[in-house]
N, C-alpha and C positions, 0 to 999 in steps of 0.2 A: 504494500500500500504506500501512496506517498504523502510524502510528509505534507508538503503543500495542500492547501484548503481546496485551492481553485486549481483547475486543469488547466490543460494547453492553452494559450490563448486562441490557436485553432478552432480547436473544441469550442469555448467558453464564448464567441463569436458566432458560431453557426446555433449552438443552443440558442444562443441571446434573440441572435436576429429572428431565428423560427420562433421564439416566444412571441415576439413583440407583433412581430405581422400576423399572426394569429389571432394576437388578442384584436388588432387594431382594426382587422378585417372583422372580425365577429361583430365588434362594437359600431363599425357602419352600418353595417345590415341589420342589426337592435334598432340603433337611431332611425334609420328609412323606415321602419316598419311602422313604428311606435308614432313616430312622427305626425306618419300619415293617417293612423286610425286617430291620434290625437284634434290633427287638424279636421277631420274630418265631424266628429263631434264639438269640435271650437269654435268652425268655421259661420252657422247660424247665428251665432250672437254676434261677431264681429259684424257680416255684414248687416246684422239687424239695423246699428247704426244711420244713420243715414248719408251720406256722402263716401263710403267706404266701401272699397272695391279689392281687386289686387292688393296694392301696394299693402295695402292695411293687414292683409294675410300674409305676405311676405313679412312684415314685422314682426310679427307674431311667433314666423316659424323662428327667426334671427334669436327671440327672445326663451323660445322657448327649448330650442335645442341644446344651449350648455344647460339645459337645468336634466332632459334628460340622462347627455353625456355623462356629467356629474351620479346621477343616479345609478347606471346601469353601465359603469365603468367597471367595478370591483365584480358583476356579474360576467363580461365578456375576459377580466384575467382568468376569474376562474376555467369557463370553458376553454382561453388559447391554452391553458396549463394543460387542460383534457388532450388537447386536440396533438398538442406537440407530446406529449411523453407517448400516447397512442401512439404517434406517428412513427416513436422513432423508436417503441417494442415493437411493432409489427416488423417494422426493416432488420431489425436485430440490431439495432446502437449500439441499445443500451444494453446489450449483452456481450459488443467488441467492447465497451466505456469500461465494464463491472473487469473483464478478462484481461487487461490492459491494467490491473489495479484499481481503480477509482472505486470510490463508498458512494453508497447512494445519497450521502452529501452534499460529495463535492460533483455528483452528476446533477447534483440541484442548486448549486452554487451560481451559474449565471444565471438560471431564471430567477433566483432570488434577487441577485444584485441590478438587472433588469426590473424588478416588482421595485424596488427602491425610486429607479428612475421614473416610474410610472406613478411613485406615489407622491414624489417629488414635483412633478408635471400636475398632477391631479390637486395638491395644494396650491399651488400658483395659480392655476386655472381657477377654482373655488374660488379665489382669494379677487381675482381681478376680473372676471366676466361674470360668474356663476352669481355674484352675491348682488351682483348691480343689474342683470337682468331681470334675478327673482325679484326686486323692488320696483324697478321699473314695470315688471308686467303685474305684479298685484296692484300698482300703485292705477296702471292701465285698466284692471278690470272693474277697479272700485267705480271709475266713471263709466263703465259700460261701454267700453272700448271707444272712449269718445278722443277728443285728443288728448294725447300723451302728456299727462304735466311735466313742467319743464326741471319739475326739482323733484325727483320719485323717490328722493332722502325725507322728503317734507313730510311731517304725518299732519295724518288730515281728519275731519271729522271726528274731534274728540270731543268726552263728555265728562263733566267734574261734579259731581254732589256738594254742595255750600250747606251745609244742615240742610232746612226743607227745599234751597234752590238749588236750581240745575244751572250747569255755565255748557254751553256748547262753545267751541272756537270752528273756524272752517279747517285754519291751518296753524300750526305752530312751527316756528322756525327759532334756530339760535339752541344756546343752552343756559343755565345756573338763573345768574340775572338777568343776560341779555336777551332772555326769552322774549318773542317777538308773538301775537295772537295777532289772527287778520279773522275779519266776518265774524265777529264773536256776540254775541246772545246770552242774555239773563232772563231766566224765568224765576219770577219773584211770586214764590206758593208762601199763601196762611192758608196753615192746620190743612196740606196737603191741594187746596186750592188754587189754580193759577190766578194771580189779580193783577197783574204785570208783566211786560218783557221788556229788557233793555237792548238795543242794538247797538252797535259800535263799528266802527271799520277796523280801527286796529285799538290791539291793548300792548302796555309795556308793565313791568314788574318794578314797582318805584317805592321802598320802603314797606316792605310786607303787605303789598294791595294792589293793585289792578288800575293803572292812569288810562281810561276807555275816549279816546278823540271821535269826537261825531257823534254823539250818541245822543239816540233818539226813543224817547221813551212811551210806548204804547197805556193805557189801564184799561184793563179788558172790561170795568167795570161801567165806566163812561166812554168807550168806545173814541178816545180823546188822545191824538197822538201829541207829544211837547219834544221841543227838542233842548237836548239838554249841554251841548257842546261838550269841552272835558272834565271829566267828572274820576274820580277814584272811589272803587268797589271792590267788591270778593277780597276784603281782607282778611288775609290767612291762609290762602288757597295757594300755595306756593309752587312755582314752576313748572317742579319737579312729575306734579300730578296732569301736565299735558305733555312735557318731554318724553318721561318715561314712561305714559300710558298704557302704549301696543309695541311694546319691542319685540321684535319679530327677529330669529337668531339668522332665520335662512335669507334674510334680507342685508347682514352685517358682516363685514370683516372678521377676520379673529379679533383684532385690537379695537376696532368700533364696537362689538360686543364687552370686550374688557373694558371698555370703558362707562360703557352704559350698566354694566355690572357693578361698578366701582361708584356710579352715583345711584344707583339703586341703595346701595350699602350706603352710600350715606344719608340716601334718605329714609333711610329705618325700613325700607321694603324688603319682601323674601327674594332670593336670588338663583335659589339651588336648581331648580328646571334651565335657568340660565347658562349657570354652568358647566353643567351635564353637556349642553348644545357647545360651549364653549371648547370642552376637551375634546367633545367630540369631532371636532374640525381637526384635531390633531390625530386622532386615534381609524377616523374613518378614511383616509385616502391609506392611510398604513395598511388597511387589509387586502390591499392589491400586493402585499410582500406576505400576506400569510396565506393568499391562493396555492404558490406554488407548492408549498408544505401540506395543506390540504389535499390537494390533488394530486400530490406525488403515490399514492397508493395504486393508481392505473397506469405509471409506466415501467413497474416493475413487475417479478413472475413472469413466467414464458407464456409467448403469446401465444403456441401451439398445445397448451394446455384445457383451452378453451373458456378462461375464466377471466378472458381480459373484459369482454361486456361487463361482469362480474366487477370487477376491478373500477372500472370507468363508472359504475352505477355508484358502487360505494364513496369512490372522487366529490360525482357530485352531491350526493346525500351529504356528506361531510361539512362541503362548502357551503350550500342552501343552511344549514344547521344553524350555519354560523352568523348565517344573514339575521334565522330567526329569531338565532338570541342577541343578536347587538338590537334590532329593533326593538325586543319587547325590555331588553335592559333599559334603552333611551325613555322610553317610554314609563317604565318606573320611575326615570329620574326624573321626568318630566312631571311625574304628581308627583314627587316626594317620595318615594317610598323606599328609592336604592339613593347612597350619598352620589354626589357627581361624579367622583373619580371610580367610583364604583360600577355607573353606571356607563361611562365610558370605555374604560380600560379595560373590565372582568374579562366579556366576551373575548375582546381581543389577547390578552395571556391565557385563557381556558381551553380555547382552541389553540393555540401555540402550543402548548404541555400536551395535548389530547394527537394533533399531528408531529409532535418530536415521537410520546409513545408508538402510535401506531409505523412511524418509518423507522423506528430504532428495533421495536421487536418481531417488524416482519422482514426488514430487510439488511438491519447492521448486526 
């Protein structure tokens, strides 16, 4: 056996590249498929709109394709990991690789080091397309596919409880003090009754209250509108309860979430569904490096024994397993019920132990 971890770089080249094309090929043909059954139940409400034709479906697919990619990325390593160890038990490789010295290891060592690059690609990706489309397109369908707002970071349409009143804003922008409300609305309830609404154009946050310019005040009682120019209200209603309303992880950066995590903490809110999504941006592009381990159980055993189907099935059972438990992990972490790093990481070392076991005691 040799000492060396990694093979030939011969070898460790033609593995790599048959990995990669593999998976990359799978992963288009997921995308086209998906795409288009997607579009196709999309497409009704886009052009519901009115003035919207093509191009407007063109956007759509632009918007919606890295979010696929992103999704069903870790799905096509798995099956190129299928596709390439099949490949190269059926030729007998991996029967010259094993005869030649090599551990079923270091016959796994470039598709590994390959899974690294791809998970590498796959965070960068997430990080710069994935996170800014998914905003843009929810931010799109909130208007019913009307036009595009021009800031999809903006959150919009939020709602604040003042004791018995309500404060809508249209939109809020900025953060801490510099919080900016545009279109903003008071509804002024006694003993759960509306008797009032205040409108405004814009509010700023100026000494623990609310400086409302333009504001024009209805009484639903005398049906008497008055205008009331700038006026300060909602004191106590601090910022923080329009900024951090609707944080949404799959719309965020890693560090635009840590940071909205970091003023959640300081404004005495819960966080932990937060940060569960948070590691999980770290933990989830990594499982494109624990496919190959998973699925290394179908390119070993003689393929003329007739158990390579056999082999291949249990591959992907494995893989799939693995999908099932990081989802319903997140998902715990999501209501609280597993801590964050638990709920992130478990799956991903559980199945690492679980694929070190099965290729150490079937095939080292």
């Amino acid at each position: 056996m040799q000492l060396q971890f990694f093979p030939s770089s011969t070898v460790m080249l033609y593995t790599a590249r048959m990995f990669l094309v593999r998976s990359f090929s799978v992963l288009a043909g997921l995308v086209l498929i998906l795409m288009t059954l997607d579009l196709l139940g999309e497409s009704g409400k886009i052009l519901a709109y009115p003035g919207n034709g093509e191009p407007q479906l063109w956007t759509y697919v632009s918007l919606r394709v890295p979010q696929i990619v992103a999704r069903f990325l870790p799905f096509s390593v798995l099956l190129g990991t299928l596709i390439t160890l099949l490949t190269l038990n059926q030729n007998s490789e991996v029967v010259s690789m094993k005869a030649s010295g090599l551990s079923a290891h270091q016959i796994l060592a470039p598709l590994i080091i390959a899974g690294l690059l791809v998970a590498a690609l796959s965070f960068a990706f997430n990080e710069r397309v994935v996170t800014r489309a998914t905003a843009t397109l929810k931010a799109w369908a909130k208007v019913e596919y009307g036009p595009i707002p021009k800031d999809s970071a903006v959150q919009t349409n939020l709602w604040v409880r003042n004791g018995e009143d309500l404060i809508r804003a249209g939109r809020a922008i900025g953060r801490g003090s510099a919080t900016r409300l545009l279109d903003v609305t008071l509804y002024d309830r006694v003993r759960n009754e509306l008797s009032a609404t205040i409108q405004a154009k814009e509010g700023h946050y100026v000494g623990g209250a609310w400086r409302l310019t333009d504001a024009k005040r209805f009484d639903v009682g005398t049906g008497l509108q008055t205008d009331l120019g700038t006026i300060i209200a909602a004191r106590g209603v601090t910022p923080d309860r329009f900024t951090l309303a609707n944080v949404d992880p799959e719309g965020l950066s890693f560090t635009q979430l840590r940071q909205a995590i970091d003023d959640l903490n300081a404004a005495g809110r819960p966080t932990r569904p937060l940060e569960a999504a948070l590691w999980h941006k770290l933990s989830g592009p990594l499982s494109s490096v624990l496919m190959p381990l998973l699925g290394a159980v179908a390119g070993f055993g003689l393929a003329r024994s007739g158990k390579l189907f056999v082999r291949a099935v249990a591959g992907m059972a494995l893989g799939f397993a693995y999908f099932v438990a990081d989802n319903f992990a997140l998902a715990m972490g999501n209501l609280g019920a597993y801590p964050p790093l638990l709920a992130a990481w478990a799956p991903f070392l559980l199945f690492l132990l679980i694929g070190e076991t099965v290729l150490i005691r079937s095939e080292e």
